[in-house]
Residue, then its C-alpha position, 0 to 999 in steps of 0.5 A: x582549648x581545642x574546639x571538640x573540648x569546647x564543643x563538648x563542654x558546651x553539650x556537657x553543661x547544657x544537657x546538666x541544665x536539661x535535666x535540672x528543668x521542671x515539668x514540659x519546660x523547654x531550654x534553648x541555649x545560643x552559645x557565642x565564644x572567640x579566641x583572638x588577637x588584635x594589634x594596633x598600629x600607630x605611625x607604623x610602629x605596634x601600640x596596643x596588642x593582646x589577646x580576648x579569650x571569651x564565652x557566652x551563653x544564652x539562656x531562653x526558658x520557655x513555658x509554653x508560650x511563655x518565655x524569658x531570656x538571659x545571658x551568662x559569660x562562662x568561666x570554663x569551670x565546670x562547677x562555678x558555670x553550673x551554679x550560675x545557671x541552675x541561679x539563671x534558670x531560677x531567675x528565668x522561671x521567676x519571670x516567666x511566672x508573671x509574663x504575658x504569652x508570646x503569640x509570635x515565639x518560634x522555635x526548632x522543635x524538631x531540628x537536626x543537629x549539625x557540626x561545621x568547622x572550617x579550616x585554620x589557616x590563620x597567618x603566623x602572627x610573626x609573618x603577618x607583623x612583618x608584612x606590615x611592618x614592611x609596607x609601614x616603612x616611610x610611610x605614617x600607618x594606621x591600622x588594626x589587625x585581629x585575627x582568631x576563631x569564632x565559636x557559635x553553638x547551638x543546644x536545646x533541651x530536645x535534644x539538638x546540638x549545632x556547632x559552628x567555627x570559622x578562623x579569619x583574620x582582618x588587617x584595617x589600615x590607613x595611609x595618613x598624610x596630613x590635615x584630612x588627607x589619607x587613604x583606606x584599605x583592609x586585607x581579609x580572609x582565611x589565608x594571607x597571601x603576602x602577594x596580594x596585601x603587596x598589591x593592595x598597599x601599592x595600590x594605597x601607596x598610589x593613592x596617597x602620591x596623588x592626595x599629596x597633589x592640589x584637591x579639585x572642587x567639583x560644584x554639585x551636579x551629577x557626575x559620571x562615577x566608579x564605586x570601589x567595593x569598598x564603597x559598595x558596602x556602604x550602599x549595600x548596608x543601607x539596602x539591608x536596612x530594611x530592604x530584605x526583611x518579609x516583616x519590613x515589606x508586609x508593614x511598607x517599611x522597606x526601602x525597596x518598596x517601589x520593587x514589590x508594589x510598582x513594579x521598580x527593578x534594578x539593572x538585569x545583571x543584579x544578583x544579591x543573595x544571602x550566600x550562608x555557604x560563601x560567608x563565615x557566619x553561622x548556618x543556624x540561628x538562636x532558636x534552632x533553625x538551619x539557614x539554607x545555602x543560600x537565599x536568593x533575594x534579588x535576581x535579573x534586578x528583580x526582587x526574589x525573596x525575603x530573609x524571613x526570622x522565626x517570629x515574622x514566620x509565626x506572625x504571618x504563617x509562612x516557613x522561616x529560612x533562619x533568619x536573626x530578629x533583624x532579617x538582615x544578610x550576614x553573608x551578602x553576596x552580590x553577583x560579580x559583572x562583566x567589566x574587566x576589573x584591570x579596566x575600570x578607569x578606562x570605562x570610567x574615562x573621566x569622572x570620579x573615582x571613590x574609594x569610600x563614603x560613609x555618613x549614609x543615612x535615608x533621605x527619603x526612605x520609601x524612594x531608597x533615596x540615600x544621602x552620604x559623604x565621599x571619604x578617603x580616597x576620591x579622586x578625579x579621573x581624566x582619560x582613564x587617569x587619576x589627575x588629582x584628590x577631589x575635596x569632600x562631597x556629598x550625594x543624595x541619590x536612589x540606589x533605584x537608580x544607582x544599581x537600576x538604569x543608571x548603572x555601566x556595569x560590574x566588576x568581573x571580580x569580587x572582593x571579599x569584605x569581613x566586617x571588621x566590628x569587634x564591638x563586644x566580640x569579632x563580627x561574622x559579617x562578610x561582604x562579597x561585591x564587585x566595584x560598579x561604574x555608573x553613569x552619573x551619581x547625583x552630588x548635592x554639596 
């Protein structure tokens, strides 16, 4: 279906819903949708492919300060989806009857609607099988690719309408050796380039070379390290846990606690801002307000801004930027370095080199201490050269200090990272992050 027949059926079955509301009631309506396909990949050969064509829509009927909430799939006919809603609808008002008021409901009374549809550049899958089919050639792969577009809408009984699609694909793979041993990668953007997913399986191909080599294993201590983008996304993910909401900051909950009260800051060339205009996630949010470009939360290492949703506005009486319930970044970018990237093992010089980590949890949260577990692709580097796998490790460290004084530098260039969560639907997270060399990074295991 062409996305302005969507659009316009979206419209069309919201303002029949408007006009089926009683009294001063008011509907908001989020509307989520995807058209996408996904293969998987096994031993280098396809195992499971097909298609997911979806539509959602959200309900929230408000009554004054009452309000009650549902979620609908859609069915595409006009008639059936009606008759859901007008029994959704009844369902809504049954519970708002009984329900308690809402002293933090927030919502766009007066919002201006909007439309914004990126470019479809998606890959012909034939191309994009055969790339892979190419790289898999004597080699065990294992992978998902999805590809498709992401519909998000937005319609109120007031009168506004914002539409929202972008068109992505994703390629997650790995090279498997034997036992634990293989490494990770993954291609994402809006266009493929068969140039650059050849540079990254060389690089993959390079890894798994190496892994067919004797592990070393390094006692604990603290070692000088490079982080992979990659592996930056994990550590920014715990950073977003908590440490860019105002409601986690008033209740002393963020992990960046120590920025705002003592006066803690990060390297000066760390930047972090919520770039909405960068990401391929929506510029609006469910009750109706439009996120700005960007939203600076971190610069010269010292702290900015907070993501602020419409409740923590109403509860604290500052303006909201559109932020969802759990004011985290959608669309997480971190200023690129000045390190050339070609040149990261040769600053590095001897140390390890690690691709990934996973397991994060917080140690101790109110020291943004973080504790994980290297994964994949980490090696140990001698003289700017990959010498040999290193056996599993785990750290426990602040990021304070990873991104604070103990940080080298940053990568002058960026990777795109698309989250590649398909739990329930494709996700619109992205990542834009350099790689960092820092000067030691605690290991406890």
């Amino acid at each position: 279906m062409a996305s302005t027949d969507l659009a316009s059926r979206v419209d069309d079955l919201v303002t029949w819903a408007a006009g089926q509301l009683h009294g001063d009631e008011v509907l908001l309506a989020a509307f989520s949708g995807e058209q996408a396909d996904y293969v998987r990949f096994n031993n280098g050969s396809v195992r499971q492919a097909g298609s997911v064509h979806q539509q959602a829509l959200s309900l929230d009927l408000v009554q004054g300060a009452r309000h009650a909430r549902t979620t609908l799939q859609l069915t595409g006919e006009a008639d059936l989806d009606r008759t859901r809603v007008a029994e959704e609808l009844r369902s809504l008002r049954e519970q708002c009857a009984v329900l308690r008021e809402d002293p933090y409901l927030l919502y766009n009374s007066d919002g201006t609607s909007s439309v914004r549809i990126g470019r479809n550049e998606l890959p012909d899958p034939d191309v994009a099988m055969a790339e892979v089919a190419r790289s898999a050639r004597g080699r065990d792969l294992v992978g998902l690719y999805s590809a498709g577009t992401t519909y998000r809408g937005f319609a109120s009984s007031l009168g506004q309408r914002n539409w929202y699609e972008t068109s992505t694909f994703a390629f997650d793979w790995s090279f498997y050796l034997h036992a634990d041993k293989a490494t990770k990668n993954s291609y994402a953007g809006l266009s493929w380039s068969n140039e650059e997913f050849e540079r990254k399986v060389q690089w993959s191909a390079r890894q798994l070379e190496v892994l067919g080599r004797p592990a070393l294993v390094r006692p604990p201590g603290a070692y000088r390290a490079y982080l992979a983008p990659a592996a930056m996304v994990e550590l920014v993910d715990m950073l977003s846990w908590g440490g860019f909401g105002l409601k986690s900051h008033r209740t002393k909950q963020t992990p960046l606690l120590r920025m705002v009260t003592e006066g803690a800051t990060l390297h000066p060339s760390v930047r972090i801002i919520e770039d909405t205009v960068g990401g391929v996630a929506p510029n609006f949010g469910s009750e109706g307000f439009t996120k700005p470009d960007e939203v600076v939360l971190i610069d010269g290492g010292r702290y900015t801004d907070w993501l602020v949703s419409p409740r923590s506005a109403r509860e604290y009486d500052v303006p909201t930027n559109g932020a969802s319930s759990w004011e985290s970044p959608e669309s997480l970018s971190v200023a690129a370095g000045t390190l050339p990237t070609d040149g990261v093992m040769e600053e590095l010089g001897t140390g390890l080199y690690i691709g990934n980590l996973w397991y994060l949890n917080y140690s101790d949260r109110a020291a943004c201490r973080t504790t994980g577990m290297t994964r994949f692709g980490t090696f140990w580097v001698e003289g700017g050269e990959i010498v040999a796998p290193v056996e599993v490790l785990r750290f426990d460290d602040s990021l304070l200090h990873l991104l604070g004084e103990k940080l080298v530098g940053l990568t002058d260039q960026p990777e795109v990272i698309l989250d590649t969560a398909s739990y329930g639907s494709r996700s619109t997270g992205s990542y834009r992050l350099p790689g960092a060399v820092v000067q030691e990074m605690i290991f406890t295991l």
